[in-house]
C-alpha positions in Angstrom: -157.4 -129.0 -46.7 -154.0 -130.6 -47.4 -151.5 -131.1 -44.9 -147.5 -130.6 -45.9 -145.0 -132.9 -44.6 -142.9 -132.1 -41.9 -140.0 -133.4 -44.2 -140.9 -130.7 -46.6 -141.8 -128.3 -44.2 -138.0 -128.5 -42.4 -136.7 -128.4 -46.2 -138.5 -125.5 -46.8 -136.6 -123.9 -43.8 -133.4 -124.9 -44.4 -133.7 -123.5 -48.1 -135.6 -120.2 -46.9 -132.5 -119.6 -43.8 -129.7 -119.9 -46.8 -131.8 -118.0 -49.3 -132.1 -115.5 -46.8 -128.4 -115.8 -45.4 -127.4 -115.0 -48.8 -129.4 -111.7 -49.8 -128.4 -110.5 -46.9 -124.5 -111.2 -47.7 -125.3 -109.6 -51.0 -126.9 -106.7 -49.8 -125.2 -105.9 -47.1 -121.3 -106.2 -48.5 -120.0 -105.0 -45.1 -122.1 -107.8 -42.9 -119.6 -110.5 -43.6 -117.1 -108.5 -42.8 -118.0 -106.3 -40.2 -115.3 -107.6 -37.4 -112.0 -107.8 -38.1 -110.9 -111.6 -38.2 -109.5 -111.9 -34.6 -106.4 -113.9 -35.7 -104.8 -111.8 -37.7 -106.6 -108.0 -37.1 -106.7 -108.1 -41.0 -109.9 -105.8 -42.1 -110.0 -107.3 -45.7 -109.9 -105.0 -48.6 -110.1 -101.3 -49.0 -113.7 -100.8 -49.7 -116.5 -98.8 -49.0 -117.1 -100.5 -45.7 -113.3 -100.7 -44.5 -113.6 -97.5 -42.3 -116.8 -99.4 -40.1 -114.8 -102.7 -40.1 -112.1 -100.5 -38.0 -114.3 -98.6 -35.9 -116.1 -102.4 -34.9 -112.7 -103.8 -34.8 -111.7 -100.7 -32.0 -114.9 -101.3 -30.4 -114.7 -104.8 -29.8 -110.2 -104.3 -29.3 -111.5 -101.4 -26.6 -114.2 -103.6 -24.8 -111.3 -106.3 -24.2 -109.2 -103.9 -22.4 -112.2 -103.5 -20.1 -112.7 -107.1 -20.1 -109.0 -107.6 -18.7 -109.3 -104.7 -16.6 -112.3 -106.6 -14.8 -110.2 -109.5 -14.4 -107.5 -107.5 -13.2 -109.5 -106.7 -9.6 -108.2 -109.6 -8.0 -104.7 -108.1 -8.0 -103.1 -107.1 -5.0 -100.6 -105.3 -6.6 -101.6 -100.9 -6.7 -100.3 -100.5 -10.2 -102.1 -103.3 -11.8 -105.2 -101.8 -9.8 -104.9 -98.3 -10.3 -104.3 -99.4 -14.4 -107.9 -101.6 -14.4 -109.4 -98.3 -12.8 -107.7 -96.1 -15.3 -108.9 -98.9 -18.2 -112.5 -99.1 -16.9 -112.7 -95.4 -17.1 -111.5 -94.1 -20.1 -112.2 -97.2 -22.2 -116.3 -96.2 -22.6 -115.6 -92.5 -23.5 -113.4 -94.1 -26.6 -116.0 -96.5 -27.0 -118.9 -94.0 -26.9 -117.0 -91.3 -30.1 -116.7 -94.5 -31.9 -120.3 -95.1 -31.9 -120.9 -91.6 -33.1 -118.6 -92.6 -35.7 -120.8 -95.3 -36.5 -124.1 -93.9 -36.2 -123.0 -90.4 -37.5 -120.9 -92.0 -40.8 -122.9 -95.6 -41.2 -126.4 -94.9 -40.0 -125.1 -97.9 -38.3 -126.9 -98.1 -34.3 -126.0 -102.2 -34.5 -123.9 -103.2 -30.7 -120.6 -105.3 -31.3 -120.0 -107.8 -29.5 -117.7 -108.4 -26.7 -114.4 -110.0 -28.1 -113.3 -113.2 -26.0 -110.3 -112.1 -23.3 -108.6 -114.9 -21.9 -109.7 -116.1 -18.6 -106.9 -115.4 -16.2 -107.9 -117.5 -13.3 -108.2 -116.9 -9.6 -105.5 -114.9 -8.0 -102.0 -116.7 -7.4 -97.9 -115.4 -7.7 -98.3 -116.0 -11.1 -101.7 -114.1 -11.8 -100.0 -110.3 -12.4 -97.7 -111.8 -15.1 -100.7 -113.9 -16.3 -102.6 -110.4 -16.9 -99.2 -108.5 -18.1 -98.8 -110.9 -20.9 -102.1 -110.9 -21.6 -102.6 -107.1 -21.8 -99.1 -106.7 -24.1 -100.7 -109.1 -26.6 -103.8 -106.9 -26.7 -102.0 -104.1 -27.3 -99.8 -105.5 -30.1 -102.8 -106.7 -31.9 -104.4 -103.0 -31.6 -101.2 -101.9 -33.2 -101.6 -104.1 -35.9 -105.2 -103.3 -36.9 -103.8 -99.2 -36.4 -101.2 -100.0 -39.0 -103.8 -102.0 -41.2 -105.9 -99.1 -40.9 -103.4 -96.6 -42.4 -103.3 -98.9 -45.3 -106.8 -99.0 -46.4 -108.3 -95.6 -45.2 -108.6 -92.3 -46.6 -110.4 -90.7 -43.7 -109.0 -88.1 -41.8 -110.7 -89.1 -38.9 -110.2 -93.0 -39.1 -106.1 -91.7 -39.9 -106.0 -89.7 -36.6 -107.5 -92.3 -34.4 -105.8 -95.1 -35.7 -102.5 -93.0 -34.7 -103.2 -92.0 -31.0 -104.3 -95.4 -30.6 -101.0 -96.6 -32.0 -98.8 -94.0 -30.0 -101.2 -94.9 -26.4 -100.6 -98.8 -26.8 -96.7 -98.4 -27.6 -96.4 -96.2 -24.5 -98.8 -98.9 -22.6 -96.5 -101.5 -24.1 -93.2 -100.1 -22.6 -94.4 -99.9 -19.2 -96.2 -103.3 -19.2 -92.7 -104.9 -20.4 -91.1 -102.7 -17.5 -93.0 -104.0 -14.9 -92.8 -107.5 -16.4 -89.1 -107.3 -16.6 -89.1 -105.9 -12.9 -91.6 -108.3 -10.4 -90.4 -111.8 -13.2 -87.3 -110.9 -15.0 -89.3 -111.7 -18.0 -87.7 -110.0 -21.4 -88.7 -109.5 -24.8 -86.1 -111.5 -26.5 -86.9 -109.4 -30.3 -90.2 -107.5 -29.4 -91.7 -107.5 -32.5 -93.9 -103.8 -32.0 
């Protein structure tokens, strides 16, 4: 019996992972693109698989509120509380239609992952302004991935959804910037949503 070289063997590997990597790229158009690119909310061209892109990009935008609204516990302030309670309550039934989406539209039962939030650190004077400007910039990039969405979609359903979302997170937007301009005289110089 002949014995292959572990050299060859790892080679072997390597080739198989990339071969494999790349059927499935080519098969599965929608795999590479199947978040939105977190810098820029952009959900790449208006194909087929633009619709699922949205619904994992909401997904993912939704599970960060909740991420936030964790962090958010460690307020002392009731409005910042009762807003994480509100946020970890209605966040999962949104989450839950867009599954059916998913599942209903896609045949598509895959989890997305949780987005990174940033960390907002242990509770100080500074921590409420810490998760205000946080939670404004979350929901100016859900507004730009609702206004992407318009763009690229011909789907009633996707349409609709993309503009409550919009209308919720400029409402959410106003009163965040209220009670940012209120407890830190902080102000939007040229708010840009």
């Amino acid at each position: 019996m002949q014995k292959i070289s572990l050299s060859l063997a790892v080679s072997l590997a390597i080739v198989m992972l990339v071969a494999g990597i790349g059927v499935g790229y080519w098969l599965t158009p929608q795999y590479s693109l199947s978040m939105y690119d977190k810098n820029t909310m952009d959900l790449g061209q208006p194909d087929k698989w633009v619709d699922l892109r949205y619904i994992d990009g909401m997904i993912a935008h939704h599970r960060g509120a909740i991420l936030l609204a964790e962090e958010a516990a460690l307020s002392e302030r009731a409005e910042i509380k009762s807003l994480g309670a509100d946020i970890r309550k209605n966040e999962p039934v949104a989450i839950a239609e867009l599954y059916q989406m998913k599942k209903e539209w896609y045949g598509d039962r895959r989890t997305v992952r949780d987005p990174q939030v940033p960390k907002l650190g242990s509770y100080d004077k500074s921590f409420d302004l810490r998760f205000l400007n946080a939670l404004i910039a979350h929901h100016e990039n859900g507004i730009r991935m609702t206004r992407d969405i318009r763009l690229k979609s011909s789907r009633a359903e996707i349409i609709d959804n993309s503009d409550a979302v919009e209308q919720f997170l400029k409402g959410g937007i106003a009163m965040l910037r209220g009670w940012r301009k209120a407890w830190y005289n902080v102000i939007d110089p040229s708010p840009s949503l």
